[in-house]
C-alpha positions in Angstrom: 35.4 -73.9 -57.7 38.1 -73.2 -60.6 41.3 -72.3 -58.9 43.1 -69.2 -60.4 47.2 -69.2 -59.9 49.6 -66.6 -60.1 52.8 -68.2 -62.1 55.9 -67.5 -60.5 58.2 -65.7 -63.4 61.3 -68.1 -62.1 59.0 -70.6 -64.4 60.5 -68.7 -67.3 63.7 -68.9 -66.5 64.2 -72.2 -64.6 61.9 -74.0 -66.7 60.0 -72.8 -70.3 63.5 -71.2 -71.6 65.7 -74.2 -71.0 62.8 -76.6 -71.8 62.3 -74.8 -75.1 66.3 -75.2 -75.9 66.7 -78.6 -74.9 63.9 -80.1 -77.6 65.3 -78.0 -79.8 69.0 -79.0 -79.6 67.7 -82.4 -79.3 65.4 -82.0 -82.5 68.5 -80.9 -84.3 70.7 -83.9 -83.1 68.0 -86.2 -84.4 67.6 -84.6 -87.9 71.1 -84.4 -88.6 71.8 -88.2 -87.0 68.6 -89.1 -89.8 70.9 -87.7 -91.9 73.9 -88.6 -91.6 73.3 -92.3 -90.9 71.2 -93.5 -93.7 69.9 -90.9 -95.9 73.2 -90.3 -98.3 72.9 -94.0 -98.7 69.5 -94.6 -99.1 69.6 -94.3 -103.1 72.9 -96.5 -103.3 72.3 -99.9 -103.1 68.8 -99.4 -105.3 69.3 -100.4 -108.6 68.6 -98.0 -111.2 65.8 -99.5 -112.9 64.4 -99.5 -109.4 64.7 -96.1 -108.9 62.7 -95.6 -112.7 60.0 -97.7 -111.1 59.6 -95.5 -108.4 59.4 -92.7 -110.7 56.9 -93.9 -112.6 54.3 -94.8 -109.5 55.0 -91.2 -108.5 54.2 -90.0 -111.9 50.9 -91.9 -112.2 50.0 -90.5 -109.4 50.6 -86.9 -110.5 48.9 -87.5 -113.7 45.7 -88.8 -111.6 45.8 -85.8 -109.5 45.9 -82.9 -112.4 44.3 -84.8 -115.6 41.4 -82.4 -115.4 44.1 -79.5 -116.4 45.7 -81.3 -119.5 43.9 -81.7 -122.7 42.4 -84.8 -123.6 44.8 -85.8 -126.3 47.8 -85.0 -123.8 46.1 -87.3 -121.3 45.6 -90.3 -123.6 48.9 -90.0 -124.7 50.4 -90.3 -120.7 47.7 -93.2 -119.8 48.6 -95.2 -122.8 51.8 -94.9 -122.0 51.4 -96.2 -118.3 48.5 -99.2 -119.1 48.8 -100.0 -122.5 48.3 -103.7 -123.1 52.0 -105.3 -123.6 54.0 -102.2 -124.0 52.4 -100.5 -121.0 54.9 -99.8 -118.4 52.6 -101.2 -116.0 52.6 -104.6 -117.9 56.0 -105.1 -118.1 58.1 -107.3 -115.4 59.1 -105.5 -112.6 62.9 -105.3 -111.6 62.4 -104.6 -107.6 63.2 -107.4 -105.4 60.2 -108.4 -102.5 61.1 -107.7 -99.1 62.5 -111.0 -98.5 64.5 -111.5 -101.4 66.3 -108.4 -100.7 67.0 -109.3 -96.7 68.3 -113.3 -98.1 70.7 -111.4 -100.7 71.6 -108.1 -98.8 71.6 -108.2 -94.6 72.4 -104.7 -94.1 69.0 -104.3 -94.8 67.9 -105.3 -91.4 70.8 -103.2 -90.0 69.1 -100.1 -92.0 66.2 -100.6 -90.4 67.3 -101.1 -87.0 69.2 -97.7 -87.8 66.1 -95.9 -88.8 64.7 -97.1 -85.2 66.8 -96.3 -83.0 67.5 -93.1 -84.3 63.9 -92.2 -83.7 63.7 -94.0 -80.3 66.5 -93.4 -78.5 66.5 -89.6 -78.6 63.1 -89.5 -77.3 63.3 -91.8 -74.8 66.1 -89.8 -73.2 64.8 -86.6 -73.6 61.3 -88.2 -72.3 62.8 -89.1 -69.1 65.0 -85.4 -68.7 62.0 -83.8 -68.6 59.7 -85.8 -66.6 62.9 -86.1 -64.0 63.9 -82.5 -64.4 60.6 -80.1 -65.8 57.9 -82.4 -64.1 55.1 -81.2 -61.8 55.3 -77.5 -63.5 52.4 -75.2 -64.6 53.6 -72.9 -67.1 51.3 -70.6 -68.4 47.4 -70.3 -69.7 46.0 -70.0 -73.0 44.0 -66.9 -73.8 40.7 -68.4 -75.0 37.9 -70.7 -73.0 38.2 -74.7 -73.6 35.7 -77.5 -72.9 37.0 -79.8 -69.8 37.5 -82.7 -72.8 40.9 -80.5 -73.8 42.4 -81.0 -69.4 43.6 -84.6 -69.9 46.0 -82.9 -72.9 47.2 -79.6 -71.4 47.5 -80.8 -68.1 50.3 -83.8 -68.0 51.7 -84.3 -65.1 49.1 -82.9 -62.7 45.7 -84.3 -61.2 44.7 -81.7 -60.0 40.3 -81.2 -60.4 40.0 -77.8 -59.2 42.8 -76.6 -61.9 40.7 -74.3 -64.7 41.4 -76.4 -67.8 43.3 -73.2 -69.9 46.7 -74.3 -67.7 49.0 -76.4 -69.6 51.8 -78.1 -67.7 55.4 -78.6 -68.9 55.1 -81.9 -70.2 51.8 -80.8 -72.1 54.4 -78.2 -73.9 57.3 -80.6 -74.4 54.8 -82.7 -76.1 53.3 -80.3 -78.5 56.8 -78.7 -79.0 58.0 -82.2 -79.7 55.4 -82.6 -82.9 55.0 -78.8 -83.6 58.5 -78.1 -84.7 58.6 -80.2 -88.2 56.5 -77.2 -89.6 59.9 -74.7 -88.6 62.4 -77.5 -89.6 61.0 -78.1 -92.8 61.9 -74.2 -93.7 65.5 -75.0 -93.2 65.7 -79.2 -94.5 63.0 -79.0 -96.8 62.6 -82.8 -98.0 64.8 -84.1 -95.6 62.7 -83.1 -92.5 62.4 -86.1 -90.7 58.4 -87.1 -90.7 57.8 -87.7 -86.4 54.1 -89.9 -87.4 55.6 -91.9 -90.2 58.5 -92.4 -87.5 56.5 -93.4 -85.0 54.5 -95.7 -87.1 57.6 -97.2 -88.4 58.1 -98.3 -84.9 54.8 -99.6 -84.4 55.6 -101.9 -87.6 59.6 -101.6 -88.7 58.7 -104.5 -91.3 56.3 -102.1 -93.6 57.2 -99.7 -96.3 60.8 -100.6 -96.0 61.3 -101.7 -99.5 59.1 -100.8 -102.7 56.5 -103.1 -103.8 56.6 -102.6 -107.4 54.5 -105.0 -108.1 51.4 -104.4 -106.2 52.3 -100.2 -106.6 52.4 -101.2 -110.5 48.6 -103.0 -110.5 47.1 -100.1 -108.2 48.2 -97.5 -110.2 47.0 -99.3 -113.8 43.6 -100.0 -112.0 42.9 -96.4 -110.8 43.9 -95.1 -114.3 41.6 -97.2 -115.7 39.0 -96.0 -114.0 39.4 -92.6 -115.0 37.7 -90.9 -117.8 39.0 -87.4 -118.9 37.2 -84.6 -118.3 39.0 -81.1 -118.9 38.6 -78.2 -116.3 39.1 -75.6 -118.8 36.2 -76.6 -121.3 33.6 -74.7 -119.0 35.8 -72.0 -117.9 34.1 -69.1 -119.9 30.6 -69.9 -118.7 32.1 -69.9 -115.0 33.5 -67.2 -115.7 30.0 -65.4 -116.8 28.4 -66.8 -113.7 31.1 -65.5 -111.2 30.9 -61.7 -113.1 26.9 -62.4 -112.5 27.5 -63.0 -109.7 29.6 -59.8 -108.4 27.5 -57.5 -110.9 24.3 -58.2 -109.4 25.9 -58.1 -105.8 27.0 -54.5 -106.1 23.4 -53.7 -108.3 
């Protein structure tokens, strides 16, 4: 028999208010640690051809995700420019140092990355065990639509409870989704410099990869994927789409 509960409305006040403030100072503190421990440094110590080569892979990959809205001559121009035998700028030597070239010349690369960490880790690791100590053991509120039994193991953190209707979501239910649901609000105020929570996280999972720029391999991905396009312009059968669509709407309302 699914148990139905009346929340007391202290849970509001004692619990989903200050809950709600404390992830959000604590989101704050994080972005603005992000920032101000590595990211006005981050550009620095990169040479500026390496920041061109950078560039470039990000403009390859712009050019392969609009080619059908440039003309054909436009897009031969920008491929030849990128894989043209010898004078491509994917066939010329790239200036990026490999990972380990850059940690043997330049330690404070490994104290970057430990930065990077920690600044990710710590926070939530603290905050983790505030609310567990603090906001465990609370059912807050119910959602206002039905949900398969598949969805109780999410909401309902915290509590083991069988007879609990499945709708209930428990505090630490909320602090999770609050925790990964606020980078769509911060990114109104940071823009760009919204800290990413799952490229975090993943960067903890493996602190040795994507920390420096593989020119090399970016540079030979990029000139094979060109390669393997063939242009085709959007706009050359835009009139007859055109026709259908008015067709279309015409015989609709006929």
């Amino acid at each position: 028999m699914v148990t139905q509960l009346a929340l007391d409305p202290q849970v509001r006040d004692w619990v989903f208010i200050p809950l709600t403030v404390s992830i959000i100072l604590m989101k704050l503190i994080q972005q603005y640690a992000h920032m101000l421990m590595y990211q006005s440094g981050q550009n620095a110590s990169k040479e500026p051809k390496e920041i061109r080569e950078v560039q470039a892979v990000s403009r390859s990959q712009r050019l392969r995700q609009f080619w059908r809205f440039i003309p054909e001559s436009s897009f031969k121009m920008r491929k030849e420019f990128f894989i043209k035998a010898d004078t491509g700028l994917f066939n010329q030597k790239t200036q990026s140092k490999s990972m380990q070239e850059a940690m043997a010349t330049d330690p404070s690369i490994m104290v970057d990355m430990m930065k990077k960490n920690l600044s990710g880790m710590l926070p939530q690791l603290a905050m983790g065990m505030v609310v567990n100590f603090f906001f465990g053991g609370f059912v807050m509120g119910k959602v206002p639509f039905a949900l398969s039994p598949r969805f109780k193991p999410m909401l309902q953190r915290g509590i083991d409870l069988s007879s609990l209707d499945v709708t209930y979501f428990t505090s630490l239910s909320y602090y999770i989704l609050l925790l990964f649901g606020l980078r769509g609000l911060f990114s109104l105020v940071f823009r760009e410099d919204t800290i990413d929570d799952s490229e975090m996280m993943r960067r903890q999972m493996n602190p040795m990869a994507n920390q420096m720029f593989d020119a090399e391999n970016a540079f030979k991905a990029e000139k094979a994927a060109l390669n393997l396009l063939d242009h085709e312009w959007e706009l050359d059968s835009a009139e007859e789409k055109a026709v259908e669509v008015l067709r279309m709407t015409t015989s609709k309302r006929g």
